[in-house]
N, C-alpha and C positions, 0 to 999 in steps of 0.2 A: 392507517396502515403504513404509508411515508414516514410516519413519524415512527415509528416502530423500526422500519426498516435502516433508516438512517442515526439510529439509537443505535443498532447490533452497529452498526458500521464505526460507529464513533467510539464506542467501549474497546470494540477488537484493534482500531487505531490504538488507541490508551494504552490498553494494556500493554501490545508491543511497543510502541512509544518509551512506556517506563520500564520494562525488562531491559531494551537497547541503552537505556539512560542507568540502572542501577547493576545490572550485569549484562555488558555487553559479550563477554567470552559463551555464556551461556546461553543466551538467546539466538545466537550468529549460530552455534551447534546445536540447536533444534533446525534453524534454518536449511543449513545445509545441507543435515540428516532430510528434511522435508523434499528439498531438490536435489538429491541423487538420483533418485529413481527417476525415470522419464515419466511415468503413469502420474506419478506424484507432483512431477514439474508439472506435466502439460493441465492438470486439475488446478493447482496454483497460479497458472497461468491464466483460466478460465475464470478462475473465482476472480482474481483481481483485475478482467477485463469485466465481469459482469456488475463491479461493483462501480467501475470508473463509466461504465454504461448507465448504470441507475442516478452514477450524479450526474451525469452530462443532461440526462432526459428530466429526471426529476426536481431539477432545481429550479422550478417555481416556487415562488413563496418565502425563500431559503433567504434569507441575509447573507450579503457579498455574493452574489450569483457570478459575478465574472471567477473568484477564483474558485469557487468549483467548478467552472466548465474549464478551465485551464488545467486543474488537477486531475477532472475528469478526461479529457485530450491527451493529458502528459501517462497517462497510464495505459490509453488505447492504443497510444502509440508504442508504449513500450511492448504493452502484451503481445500486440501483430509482429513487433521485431523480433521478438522471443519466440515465435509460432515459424515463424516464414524464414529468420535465418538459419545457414546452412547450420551443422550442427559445430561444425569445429568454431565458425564466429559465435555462437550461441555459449560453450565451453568457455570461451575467452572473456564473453563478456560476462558470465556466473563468477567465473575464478577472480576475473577485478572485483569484484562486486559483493564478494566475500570474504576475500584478502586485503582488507585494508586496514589501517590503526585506528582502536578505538576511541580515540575522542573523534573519527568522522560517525562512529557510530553513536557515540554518543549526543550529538549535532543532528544526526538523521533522528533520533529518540525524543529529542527537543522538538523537532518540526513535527512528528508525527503527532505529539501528547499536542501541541499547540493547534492543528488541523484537528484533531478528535475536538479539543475544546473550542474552535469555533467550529464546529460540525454542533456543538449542543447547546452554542447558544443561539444558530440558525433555527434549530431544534423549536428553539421555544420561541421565534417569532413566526411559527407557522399559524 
């Protein structure tokens, strides 16, 4: 079931990974559309605290354990600052965070395909 679960996790990295890498104007505009809404932020918010929760716990077994619990930490802490700040910091910090020149997104596209890919080759030394 780990292994399953950590498979959907690694695919859904990939695949945005290489949308961010081969069109970044387009994928940043699903993004955005996805975080307009509040209902829709705070669900995107939950999902990627409940995933950064499943690495933190579930990385037994997992090859390089330290940097998934880093990766896993570095998203808990995002998610809680995304939940608990006020909303105009929260505004501020979407608007950087969306507004910026694509070769950063393309660099974030790179890290994310490279974390999906050592996400599946942890995979296979379970």
């Amino acid at each position: 079931m780990r292994a399953f679960v950590f498979s959907c996790i690694g695919v859904l990295w990939f695949s945005v990974g290489l949308g961010l890498i081969i069109a970044p104007a387009w994928v940043v505009e699903i993004l955005e559309r996805l975080a307009s809404d509040e209902l829709r932020l705070f669900v995107l918010i939950q999902m990627g605290m409940v995933i950064s929760l499943l690495l933190v716990v579930g990385k037994g077994g997992l090859a390089f354990r330290a940097v998934w619990i880093v990766v896993g930490c570095v998203g808990l802490a995002k998610g809680l600052f995304l939940i608990s700040a006020p909303l105009g910091r929260r505004e501020a910090f979407l608007d950087w965070w969306f507004k910026r020149p694509f070769w950063a997104y393309r660099i974030q596209g790179i890290v994310l395909a490279g974390l999906a890919t050592t996400l599946a080759y942890g995979i296979i030394s379970l």
